[in-house]
C-alpha positions, 0 to 999 in steps of 0.5 A, a space after each residue: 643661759 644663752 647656748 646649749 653647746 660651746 664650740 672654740 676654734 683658734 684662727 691665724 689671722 682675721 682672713 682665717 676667721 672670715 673663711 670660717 664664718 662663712 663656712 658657718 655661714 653655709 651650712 647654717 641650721 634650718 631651725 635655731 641660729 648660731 652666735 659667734 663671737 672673736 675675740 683675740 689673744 690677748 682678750 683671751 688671755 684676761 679670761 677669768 675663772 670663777 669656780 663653785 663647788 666641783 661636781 663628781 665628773 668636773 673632779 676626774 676631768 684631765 688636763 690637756 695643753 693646748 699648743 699653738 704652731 
C-alpha cells in the first residue's frame, strides 16, 4: 500500500495541471509527502477494475455521474 487517501482532480489542460501542483507545491506537509501522478483522458479511460467479494458499505454505495463542461 502506497497511500492512505486518494484524491482526484480533473484538470483542462496541462497549464491547469501545473497551477495545481504548485499549489500542492505550497502548501505541502511538513512530515509526509505527497505523490502526484497525471494521467490524460485517454489513460484514464483504459482503467480497469478488478472486484473481489463486496463488503456491507461497498454494496449500498450510490452511483454519482461525473460530467465534464
Amino acid at each position: 500500500m502506497v497511500q492512505f487517501s486518494v484524491y482526484c482532480r480533473v484538470c483542462n489542460g496541462y497549464d491547469d495541471v501545473e497551477k495545481h501542483k504548485a499549489r500542492i507545491r505550497q502548501y505541502k506537509p511538513d512530515n509526509g509527502s505527497v505523490r502526484l501522478l497525471v494521467i490524460t483522458e485517454k489513460q484514464y479511460e483504459k482503467m480497469e477494475l478488478i472486484i473481489g467479494n463486496l463488503v456491507k458499505e461497498e454494496k449500498y454505495a450510490g452511483f454519482e455521474q461525473l460530467s465534464i463542461f
